[in-house]
N, C-alpha and C positions, 0 to 999 in steps of 0.2 A: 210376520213370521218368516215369509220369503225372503223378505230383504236379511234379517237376522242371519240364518240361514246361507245367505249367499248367493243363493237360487234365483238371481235375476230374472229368469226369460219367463221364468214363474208368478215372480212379484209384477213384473213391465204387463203380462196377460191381465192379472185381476185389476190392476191401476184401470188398462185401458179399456175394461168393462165397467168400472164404475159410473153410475150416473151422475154423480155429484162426486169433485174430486174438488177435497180441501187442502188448509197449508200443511196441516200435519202429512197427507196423502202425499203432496208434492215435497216436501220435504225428507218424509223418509226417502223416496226415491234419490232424490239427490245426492243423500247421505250414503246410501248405499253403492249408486255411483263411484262415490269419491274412494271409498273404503274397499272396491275392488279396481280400483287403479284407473280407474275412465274416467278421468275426472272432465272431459271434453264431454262426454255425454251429460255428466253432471252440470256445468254451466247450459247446456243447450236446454235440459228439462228445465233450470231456475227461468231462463229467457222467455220458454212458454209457457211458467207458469206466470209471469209479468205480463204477457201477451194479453192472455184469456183473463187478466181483471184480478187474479188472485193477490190480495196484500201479504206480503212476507211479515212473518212474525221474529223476533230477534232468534230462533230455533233455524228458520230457513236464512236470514242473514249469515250466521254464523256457517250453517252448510254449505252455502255461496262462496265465502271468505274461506273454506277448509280446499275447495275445490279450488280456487286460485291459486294459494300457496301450495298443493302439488304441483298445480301446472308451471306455476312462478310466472302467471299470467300478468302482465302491466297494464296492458290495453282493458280487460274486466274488472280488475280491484276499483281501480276509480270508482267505475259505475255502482257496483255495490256501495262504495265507502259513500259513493255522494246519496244512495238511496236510502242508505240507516240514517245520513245525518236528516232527511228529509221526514222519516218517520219516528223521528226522536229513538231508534235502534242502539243508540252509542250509548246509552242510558243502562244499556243490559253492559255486564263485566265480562261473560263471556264474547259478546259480537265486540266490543272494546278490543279483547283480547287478540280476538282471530284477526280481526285489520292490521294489527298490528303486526302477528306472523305473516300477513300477508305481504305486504307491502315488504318485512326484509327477505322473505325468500325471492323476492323479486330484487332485489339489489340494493334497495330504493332507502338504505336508512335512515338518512336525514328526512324525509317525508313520511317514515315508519315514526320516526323520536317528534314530528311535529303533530302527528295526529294522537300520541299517546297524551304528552304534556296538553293538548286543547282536550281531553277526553274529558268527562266530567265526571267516570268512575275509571280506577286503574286497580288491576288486578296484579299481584303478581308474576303470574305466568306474561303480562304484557314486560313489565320492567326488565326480566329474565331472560326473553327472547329479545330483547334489546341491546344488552349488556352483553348477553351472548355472541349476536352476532359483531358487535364493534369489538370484542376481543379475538375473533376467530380473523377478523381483519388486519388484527397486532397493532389498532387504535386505542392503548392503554389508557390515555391521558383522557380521552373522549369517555371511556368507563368510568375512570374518576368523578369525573363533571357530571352524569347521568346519575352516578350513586351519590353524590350530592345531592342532587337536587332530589333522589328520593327520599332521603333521610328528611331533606327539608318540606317536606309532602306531607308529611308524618302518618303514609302507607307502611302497611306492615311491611316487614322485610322477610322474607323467606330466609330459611337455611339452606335453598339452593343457592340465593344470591352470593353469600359469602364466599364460597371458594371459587370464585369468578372474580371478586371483586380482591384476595387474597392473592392470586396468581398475578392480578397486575399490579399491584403493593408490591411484590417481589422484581417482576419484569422491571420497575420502573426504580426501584432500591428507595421506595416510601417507608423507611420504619416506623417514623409513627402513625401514620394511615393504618399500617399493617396493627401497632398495637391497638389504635381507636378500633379496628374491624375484631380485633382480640377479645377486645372488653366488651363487644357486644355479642362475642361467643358466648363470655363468662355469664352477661347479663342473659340471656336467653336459655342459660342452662345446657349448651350444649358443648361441652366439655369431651363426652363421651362417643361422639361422633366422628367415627371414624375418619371420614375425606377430610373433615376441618383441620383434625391434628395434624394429616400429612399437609396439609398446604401452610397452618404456623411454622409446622418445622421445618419446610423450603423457605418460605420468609424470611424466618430467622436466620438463617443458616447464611443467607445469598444478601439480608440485609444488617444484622446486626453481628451476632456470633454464636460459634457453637455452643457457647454454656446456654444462652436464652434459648436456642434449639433442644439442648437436653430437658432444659425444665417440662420442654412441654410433651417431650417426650418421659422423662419420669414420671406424671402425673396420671400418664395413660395406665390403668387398672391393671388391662392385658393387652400389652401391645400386638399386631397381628407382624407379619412379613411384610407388608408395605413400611410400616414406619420403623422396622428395624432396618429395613433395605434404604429407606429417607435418612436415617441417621447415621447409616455409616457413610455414606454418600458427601452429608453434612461435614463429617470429620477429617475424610476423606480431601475435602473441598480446602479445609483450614488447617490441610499440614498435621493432623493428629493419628497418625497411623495405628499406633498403639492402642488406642481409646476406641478406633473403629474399629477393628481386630478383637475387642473385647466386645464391644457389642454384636459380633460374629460370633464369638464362642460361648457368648448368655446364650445364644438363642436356642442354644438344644437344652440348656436347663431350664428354660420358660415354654420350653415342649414346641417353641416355632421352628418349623422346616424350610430352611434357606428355599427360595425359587430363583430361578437364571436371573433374576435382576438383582440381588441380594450378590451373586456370585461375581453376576460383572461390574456392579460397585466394590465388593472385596478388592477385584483385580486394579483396576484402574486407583484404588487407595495404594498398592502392593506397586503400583509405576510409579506412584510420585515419589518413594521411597528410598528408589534406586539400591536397593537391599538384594543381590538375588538369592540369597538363601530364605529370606522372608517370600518372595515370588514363587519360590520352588515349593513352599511351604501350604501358601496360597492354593497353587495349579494342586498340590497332594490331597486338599480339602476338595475341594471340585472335581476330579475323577472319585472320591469316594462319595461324593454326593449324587454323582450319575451326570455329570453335566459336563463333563469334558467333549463331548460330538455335538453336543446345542450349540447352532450357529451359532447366535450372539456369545456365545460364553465363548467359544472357540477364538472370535476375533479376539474379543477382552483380551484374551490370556497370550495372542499374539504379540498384541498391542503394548499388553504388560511386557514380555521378554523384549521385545525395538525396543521401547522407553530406557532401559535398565543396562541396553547394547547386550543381553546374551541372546547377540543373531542367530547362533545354531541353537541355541531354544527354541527360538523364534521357528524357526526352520524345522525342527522335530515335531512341533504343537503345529505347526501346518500340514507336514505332512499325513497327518493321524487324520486329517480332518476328510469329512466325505463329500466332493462333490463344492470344492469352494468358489465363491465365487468372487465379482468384481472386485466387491469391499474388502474379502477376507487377501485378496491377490495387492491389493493398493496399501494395507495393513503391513503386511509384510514388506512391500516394496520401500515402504516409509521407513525401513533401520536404515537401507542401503542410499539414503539422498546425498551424504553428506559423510565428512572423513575419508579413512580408509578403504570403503565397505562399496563405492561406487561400480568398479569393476564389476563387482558382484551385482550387482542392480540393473545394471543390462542384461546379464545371463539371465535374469530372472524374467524380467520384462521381455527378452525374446520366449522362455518355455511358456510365460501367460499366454503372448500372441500363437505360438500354437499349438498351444491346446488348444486354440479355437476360442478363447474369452475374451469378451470383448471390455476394451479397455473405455474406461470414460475419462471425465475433464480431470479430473483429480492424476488420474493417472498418468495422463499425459502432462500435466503441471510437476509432476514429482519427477517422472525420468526426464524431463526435459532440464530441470536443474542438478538432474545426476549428472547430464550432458556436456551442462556448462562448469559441474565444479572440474571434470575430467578434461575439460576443452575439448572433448573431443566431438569435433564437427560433423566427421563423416555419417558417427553413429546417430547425430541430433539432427542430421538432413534427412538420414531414414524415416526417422519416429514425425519428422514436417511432414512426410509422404502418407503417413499413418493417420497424422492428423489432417489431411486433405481429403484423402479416402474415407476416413470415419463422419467428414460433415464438422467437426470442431473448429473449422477455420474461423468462421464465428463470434466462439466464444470468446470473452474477454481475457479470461483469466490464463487460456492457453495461448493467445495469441500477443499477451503483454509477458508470458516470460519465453515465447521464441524470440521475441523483439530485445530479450535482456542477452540469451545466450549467443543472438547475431553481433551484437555491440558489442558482446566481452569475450566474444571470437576473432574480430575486428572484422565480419563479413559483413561489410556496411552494405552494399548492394542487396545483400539479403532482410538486411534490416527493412531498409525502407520499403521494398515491396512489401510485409508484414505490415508496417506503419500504415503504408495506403491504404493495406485492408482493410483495417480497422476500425469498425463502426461505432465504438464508445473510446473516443481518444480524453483520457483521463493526463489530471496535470502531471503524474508519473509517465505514462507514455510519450507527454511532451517533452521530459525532463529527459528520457532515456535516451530521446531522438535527436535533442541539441547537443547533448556530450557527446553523442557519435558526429556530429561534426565538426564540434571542436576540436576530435579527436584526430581529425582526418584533414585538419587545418584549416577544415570551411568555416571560417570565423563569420562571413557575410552570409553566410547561409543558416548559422544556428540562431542567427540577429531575426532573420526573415522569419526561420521558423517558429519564434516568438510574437515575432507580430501576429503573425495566423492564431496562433492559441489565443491571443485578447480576441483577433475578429472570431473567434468561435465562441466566446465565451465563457473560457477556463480561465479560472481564476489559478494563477502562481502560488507556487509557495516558497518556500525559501531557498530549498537548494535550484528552483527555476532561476530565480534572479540571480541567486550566485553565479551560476553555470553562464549565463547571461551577462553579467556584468564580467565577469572573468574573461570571455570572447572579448568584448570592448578593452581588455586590456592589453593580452597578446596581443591587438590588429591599432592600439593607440587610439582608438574611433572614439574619441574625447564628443562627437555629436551624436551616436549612439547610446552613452556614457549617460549624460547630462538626461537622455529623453527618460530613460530607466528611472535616474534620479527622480526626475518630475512624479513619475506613476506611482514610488516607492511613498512619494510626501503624500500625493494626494489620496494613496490609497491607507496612508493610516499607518505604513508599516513603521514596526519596529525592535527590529530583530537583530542579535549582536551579529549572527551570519551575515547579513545585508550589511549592516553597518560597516563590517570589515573588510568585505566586496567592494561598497564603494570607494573606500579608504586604498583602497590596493586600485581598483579602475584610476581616481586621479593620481595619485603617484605615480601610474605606469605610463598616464596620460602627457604625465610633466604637470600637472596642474596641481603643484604640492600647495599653491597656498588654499584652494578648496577643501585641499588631503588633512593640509591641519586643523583649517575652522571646524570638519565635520569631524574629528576625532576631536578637537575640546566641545564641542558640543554634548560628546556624549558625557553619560553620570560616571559611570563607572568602564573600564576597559580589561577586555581578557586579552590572553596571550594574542592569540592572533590578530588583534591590532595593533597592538606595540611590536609584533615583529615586521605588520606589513610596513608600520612608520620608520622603522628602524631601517630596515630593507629599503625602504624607498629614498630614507634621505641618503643611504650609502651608493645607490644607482647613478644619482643623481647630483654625485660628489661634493654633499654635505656630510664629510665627514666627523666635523666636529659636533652637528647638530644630530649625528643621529649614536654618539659617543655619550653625551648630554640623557638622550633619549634614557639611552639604555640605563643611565645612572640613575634616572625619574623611575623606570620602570623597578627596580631594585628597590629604590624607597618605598614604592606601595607595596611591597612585601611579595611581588610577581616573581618565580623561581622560571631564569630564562631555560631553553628549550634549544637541540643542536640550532635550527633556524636562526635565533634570536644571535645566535654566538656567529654565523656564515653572515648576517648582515654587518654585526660591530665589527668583525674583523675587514671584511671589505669596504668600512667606513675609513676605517684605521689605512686600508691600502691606497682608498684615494686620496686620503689627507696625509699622508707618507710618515702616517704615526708608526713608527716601528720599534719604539720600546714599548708604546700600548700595547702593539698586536702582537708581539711576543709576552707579555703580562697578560691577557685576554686568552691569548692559544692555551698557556697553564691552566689557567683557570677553570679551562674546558673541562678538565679531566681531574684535575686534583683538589677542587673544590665542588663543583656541579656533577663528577662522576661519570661525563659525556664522553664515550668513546670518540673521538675524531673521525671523520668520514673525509672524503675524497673532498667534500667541497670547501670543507677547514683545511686544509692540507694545502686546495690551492689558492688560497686567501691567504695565508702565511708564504705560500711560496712567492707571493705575487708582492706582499709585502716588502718582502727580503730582496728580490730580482730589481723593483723599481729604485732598491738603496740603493744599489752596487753590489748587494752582498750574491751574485752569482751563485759560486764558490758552495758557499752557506748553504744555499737554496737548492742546488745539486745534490747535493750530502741528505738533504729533507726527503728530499723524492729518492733519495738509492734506500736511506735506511728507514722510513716509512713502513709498517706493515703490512699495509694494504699494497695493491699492484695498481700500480698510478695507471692511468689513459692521458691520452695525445692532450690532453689541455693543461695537463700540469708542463709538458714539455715544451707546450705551441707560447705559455708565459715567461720560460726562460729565454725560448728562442727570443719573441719581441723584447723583452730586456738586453738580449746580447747586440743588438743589434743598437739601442741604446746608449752602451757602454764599449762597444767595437769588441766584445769580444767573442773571438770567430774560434776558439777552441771550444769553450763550451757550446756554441751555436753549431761547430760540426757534430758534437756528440749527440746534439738534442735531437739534429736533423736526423742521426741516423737512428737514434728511438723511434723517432715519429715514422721512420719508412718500415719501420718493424711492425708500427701501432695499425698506419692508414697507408698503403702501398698507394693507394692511389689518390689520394690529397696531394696536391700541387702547391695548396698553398704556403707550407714551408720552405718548399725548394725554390718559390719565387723572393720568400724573404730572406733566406741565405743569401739568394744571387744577390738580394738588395744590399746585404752586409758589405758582400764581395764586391759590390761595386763601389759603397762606398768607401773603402780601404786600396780600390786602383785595381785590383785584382783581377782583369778582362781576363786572364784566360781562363782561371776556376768560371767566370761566370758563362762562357761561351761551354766552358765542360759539362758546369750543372747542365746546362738549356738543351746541349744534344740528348746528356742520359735520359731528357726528360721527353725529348723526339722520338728516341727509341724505344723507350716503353708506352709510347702511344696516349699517355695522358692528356688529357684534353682543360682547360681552365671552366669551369661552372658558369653561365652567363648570370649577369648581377641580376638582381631582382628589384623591385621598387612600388610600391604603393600608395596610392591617396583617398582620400576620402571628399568627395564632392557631390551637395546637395545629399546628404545619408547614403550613398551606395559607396563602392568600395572599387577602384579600378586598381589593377597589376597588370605591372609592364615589367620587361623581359629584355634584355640589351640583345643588340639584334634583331627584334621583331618586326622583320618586314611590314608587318600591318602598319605598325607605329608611326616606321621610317614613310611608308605613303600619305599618312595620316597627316604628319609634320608640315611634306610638302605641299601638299594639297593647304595647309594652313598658311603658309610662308608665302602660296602664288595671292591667296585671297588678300592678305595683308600688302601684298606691293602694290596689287591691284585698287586698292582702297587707298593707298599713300600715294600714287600716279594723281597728276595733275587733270588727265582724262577721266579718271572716274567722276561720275554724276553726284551731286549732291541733292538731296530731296528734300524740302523743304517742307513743315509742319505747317499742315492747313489752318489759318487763322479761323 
C-alpha cells in the first residue's frame, strides 16, 4: 500500500521490520524505487536481495531490467541479462521484453536485436522498442531487415509496429514495402485508424503520387485536421495548388477547423505557386482564422511572400509579427540573397544584429553570399568579424562560402587563411582552393594542392581534375599531365568533362598525337571536344587538319559555337587560307547567327595582314562595331613590318599609345621596321621619346619543368647569373687535366 501510494520512507520502515522478507517484499521495493525516480536505490535493494540468498522471480527480473533502463546502466544490464538466462527468466515475455528496453536505452542496439532474435519468446513491446530505436537513429534500411525477419517469426505484428515501419517505406521511397505494409492494414482491419492513414498518405504522396494519396484519404469516413493538413501538403508537394486549396475550403463543410499546420501547409502550397494574389488570398484566410501572430504561421507567410519576391509583403507580415526571432529574421533575409534586393539585405542584417538577435549558421551563410553577389568586401570582412566573435569559425558550411566570397573577391590571402582553418576540407573546398591559384597564376601550386587532397583522402570529382588538368596546360607540364591521366584510368573515370580536359592538357602540351588517339577513343564527342581539337590543331599550325575537323564535326550533325568558329578561323590564319576565312567569317553570322566578338575579328584581321591585304584589314578594325584593343592593332603592326609598310605601321603605333601608354613593345617593332628600311634617324627618334617617358622594357620570363616541379627564371636574375657561374667554374674544373678521377672499387 505504501509503495502504491508513494510513501517510501513508510513502505522502506515496514520492509525493514519484517521478519521474513520475500521476492514479492523485495520486488515491490524495487519497483517502487524505480517509479519514483531512484532507480540507484532500486539496483542496490535487487544486489541485497542476491546477497541474503533471495532467487528473483521473472516479477523482480523484470524490476531489475525497468531500473537499468532509467538508469541507461551498461555495467548492470549484463549481470541481470546473464542471471535470467541462468534461471531460465528469458522464458517470461515480459523480463524478454524489459532486456531488451534495456540494453537500447543503453546505446547498445546491436546486443539489444541479439538478445531478442536468441529470446525463445518475443513479445511485441520487444520488436517495437527495437525498431523504434534504429529509426530514431535514421537506420531505415536496418528497420526494414528487423521487420523482415519479424514477419518471417510469424509473431504477431502490433498496429504500433506499422507507422514505424511506414515512415521508413517513405524515408527510403520503398513503394511497394509501403503497399505490402498497406495490405496488412487492409488485412488486419485497420483501415479506420487514424496515425495509419496519415503515414499511407505521406507514403504515397513522397513515394508514388498524389491520386494514390487521395484514395487513401477518400476512404477516410471523417477525416480529422491531421490528414486534411497531410493532404494538402501532399498536393502541395506535386505542383497541384488548386486541388490543395480545395481541400482547404472542404474543410469547413466537413465541420474541420484548420490548425497552424494546416495554415502553414496552405502557405508553403501558395509559394510554390508564385501567384500573389493567390498568397494574398491565402495570408486573408489566416488572419481570419486567428493565426496570423502564431510563430510558425508567421514565418510560413513570410516565406510564402520571399518565395513569390513581394519583399514589401514580406517585410509588412514581419513587421506585424511580435517578438521575432532568429528563424523568422533568416526567413526574411532569404528574399534579399540574390538579384536586385541585396543592398537591402545588409540593412536588414545590420537592424537583426542590433536589436540584439543573435544571428546563427544559416544566417551567416546567406549574408555572406549577399556579400559575394554585391562584391562587396568591406561589408563581408565585417560579418568574418561577426563570425569570429560568434564561435562559427568552425562551422563548415560558413567557413566554405567565406572561402567562395574571398576567391570571387580575388582576396586570395584571405582565402587561404580560411582554408587553413578548416577542419572538414571537403572535395568542393579543394576545388575552390585550386581555382584560386590558377587564378593567381600558381599553376605549380594548385598541382601541389592536389597532391595533398589524395594524401588526405579526398576523393576528386570532376570539375577537381578539370581545374587540374587545365593548370597542366597553361604551365605545358606534359609530366604533371600524364600523372592525372594515370589516376583518371586507374581510377575508373569517365566523364565527357575529363575527357575534354585531357584532350585540351595534350594539345596545349604539343602532344597532339596522344590528343587524337584519346579523342578517337572516345564513343561519342560534345561540343567541347571538337572545339578543344579544332583549337588545338589551329595552335599548332595544323590548319588544314583542324579545317577537315571542323567539316567532321558538321557531319555528325554538332551545330558549332562562337569558340568552334575562333579556332577554324585561326586554322585558316596559319594555313593562309584566306578565301576560307573570309567564307567561315560569313558564316558566323549569316548562317549560325553568331554575333562576332573581338577574337573573330582578330582572326580575320590576322588572316587578311599575313595576305598583304593591310589596307583591307585596317578598314576591318575602323568599321567593326565593337571598339577593337591593342591586339588587333599589335597584328597589323607585325604584318607591316612583313610587308615594309611603315604608313600603316605609323597609324597602328599611334592607336596602340592611345590603347597601352606604356607598352614598349610596339615602339621597339616600329623602330625594327625603321631600321629595316635604313631609317636611323626615325629610329634614334622613337628610342629618345621612349627615354623620356621613362618606359622601361619587361624582363623575359622562362620556365621548365624538372623531375615534376616547376622552376622560373627572370632575365637578369642575379641569383641565376651566380648560379651559372658557380656551374661554368665546377665544369672547367672537371675538364682540367688536374682534377682527380675516382675509380669504381672492384
Amino acid at each position: 500500500m505504501y509503495c502504491k501510494c508513494g510513501r517510501l520512507p513508510d513502505a522502506r520502515s515496514v520492509f525493514d521490520g519484517m521478519p521474513h522478507r520475500d521476492v514479492v517484499a523485495w520486488t515491490a521495493m524495487v519497483s517502487a524505487h524505480t517509479a519514483a525516480g531512484d532507480a540507484t536505490s532500486a539496483l542496490e535493494l535487487f544486489t541485497e536481495m542476491n546477497e541474503q540468498g533471495v532467487v528473483p522471480n521473472g516479477f523482480a527480473l523484470a524490476a531489475a531490467l525497468k531500473a537499468c533502463t532509467v538508469r541507461s546502466d551498461l555495467g548492470f544490464t549484463p549481470q541481470v541479462h546473464a542471471q535470467a538466462v541462468k534461471l531460465e527468466g528469458l522464458l517470461d515475455p515480459y523480463v524478454a521484453s524489459s532486456l531488451v528496453e534495456a540494453y537500447v536505452s543503453c546505446g547498445e542496439v546491436d546486443v539489444a536485436e541479439r538478445a531478442l532474435l536468441d529470446s525463445p519468446v518475443r513479445s511485441d513491446v520487444s520488436w517495437n522498442a527495437l525498431l523504434n530505436e534504429y529509426a530514431r537513429d535514421g537506420d531505415y534500411t536496418k528497420v526494414m531487415l528487423i521487420f523482415d525477419k519479424l514477419v518471417e517469426s510469424g509473431d504477431e505484428i502490433s498496429k504500433y509496429t506499422l507507422p514505424t515501419v511506414l515512415k521508413c517505406c517513405t524515408e527510403l521511397g520503398l513503394a511497394k514495402s509501403g503497399q505490402a505494409v498497406h495490405g496488412l492494414v487492409i488485412k488486419r482491419g485497420l483501415e479506420t485508424d487514424n496515425v495509419l492513414n496519415n503515414c499511407l498518405i505521406e507514403m504515397y504522396s513522397k513515394c508514388l503520387s498524389a491520386e494514390d494519396a487521395y484514395e487513401v484519404f477518400a476512404r477516410i469516413g471523417e477525416p480529422d485536421v491531421v490528414h486534411c493538413s497531410a493532404m494538402i501538403s501532399c498536393f502541395g508537394r506535386h505542383d497541384m495548388a488548386p486541388e490543395a486549396f480545395d481541400i482547404f475550403i472542404q474543410m469547413s463543410d466537413m465541420g474541420v477547423k484548420p490548425n497552424q499546420y494546416t495554415f502553414v501547409g496552405i502557405a508553403i502550397v501558395a509559394s510554390r505557386t508564385v501567384d500573389i494574389n493567390f498568397c494574398r488570398s491565402v495570408h486573408a484566410h489566416i488572419v481570419k482564422g486567428g493565426f496570423s501572430r502564431t510563430k510558425g504561421v508567421c514565418d510560413a507567410i513570410i516565406s510564402m511572400y520571399v518565395k513569390t519576391g513581394a519583399v514589401q509583403d514580406a517585410i509588412l507580415a514581419f513587421d506585424l509579427m511580435s517578438g521575432p526571432d532568429t528563424t523568422s529574421w533568416n526567413t526574411l533575409l532569404s528574399g534579399f540573397y540574390s538579384g536586385n534586393n541585396c543592398e537591402h539585405g545588409l540593412r536588414i542584417f545590420n537592424k537583426m544584429i542590433c536589436e540584439g538577435v543573435l544571428a546563427n549558421k544559416y544566417t551567416y551563410v546567406g549574408i555572406l553570399r549577399c556579400c559575394t553577389s554585391l562584391m562587396d568586401l568591406r561589408f563581408g570582412c565585417q560579418v568574418h568579424a561577426c563570425v569570429l566573435k560568434s564561435g562559427f569559425q568552425g562551422d563548415y558550411d560558413v567557413s566554405r562560402t567565406l572561402l567562395d566570397m574571398y576567391v570571387q573577391a580575388g582576396c586570395f590571402t584571405n582565402a587561404r587563411l580560411v582554408f587553413d582553418l578548416l577542419k572538414e576540407r571537403d572535395v568542393f573546398s579543394w576545388t575552390v582552393f585550386m581555382s584560386t591559384y590558377a587564378k593567381t597564376d600558381e599553376g605549380e601550386k594548385a598541382i601541389e594542392c592536389f597532391r595533398s587532397m589524395l594524401r588526405e583522402n579526398t576523393r576528386p570529382n570532376d570539375a577537381t581534375l578539370a581545374t587540374s588538368l587545365s593548370v597542366c596546360s597553361d604551365l605545358a607540364c606534359l609530366g604533371s599531365g600524364l600523372q592525372l591521366h594515370s589516376y583518371t584510368i586507374k581510377s575508373g573515370w569517365n566523364s565527357s568533362i575529363v575527357s575534354s580536359a585531357l584532350v585540351d592538357m595534350y594539345v596545349k602540351c604539343g602532344n597532339l598525337a596522344d590528343a587524337e588517339k584519346l579523342f578517337d577513343e572516345s564513343d561519342t564527342h560534345d561540343l567541347v571536344e571538337w572545339n578543344t581539337v579544332i583549337c588545338g590543331y589551329a595552335h599548332h599550325g595544323h590548319g588544314y587538319k583542324a579545317v577537315e575537323a571542323f567539316q567532321e564535326m558538321n557531319d555528325e550533325g554538332k551545330v558549332p559555337d562562337e569558340i568552334t568558329f575562333v579556332g577554324v578561323l585561326s586554322a585558316c590564319s596559319h594555313a593562309g587560307l584566306l578565301d576560307e576565312g573570309r567564307r567561315y567569317f560569313k558564316l558566323l553570322s549569316s548562317v549560325y547567327g553568331i554575333t562576332p566578338t573581338l577574337e573573330h575579328y582578330a582572326c580575320m584581321v590576322d588572316i587578311l595582314a599575313k595576305a598583304g591585304r593591310l589596307a583591307e584589314a585596317e578598314s576591318l578594325i575602323n568599321e567593326m562595331p565593337l571598339t577593337p584593343d591593342a591586339s588587333l592593332w599589335k597584328t597589323i603592326l607585325g604584318a607591316c613590318r612583313m610587308h615594309g609598310n611603315i604608313e600603316i605601321a605609323e597609324r597602328a603605333v599611334e592607336k596602340l599609345f592611345e590603347l597601352q601608354p606604356d607598352d614598349i613593345s610596339s615602339c621597339i617593332l616600329l623602330s625594327n621596321i625603321y631600321a629595316d628600311l635604313k631609317r636611323w634617324n626615325d629610329v634614334a627618334k622613337l628610342r629618345s621619346t621612349l627615354v623620356d617617358r621613362g618606359v622601361k622594357k619587361e624582363p623575359g620570363c622562362s620556365w621548365i619543368e624538372i623531375n615534376g616541379k616547376m622552376h622560373v627564371f627572370l632575365s637578369q636574375d642575379g641569383g641565376l647569373i651566380s648560379l651559372l657561374t658557380n656551374l661554368s667554374k665546377m665544369l672547367l674544373f672537371l675538364l682540367s687535366p688536374s682534377a682527380t678521377c675516382i675509380g669504381r672499387r672492384r
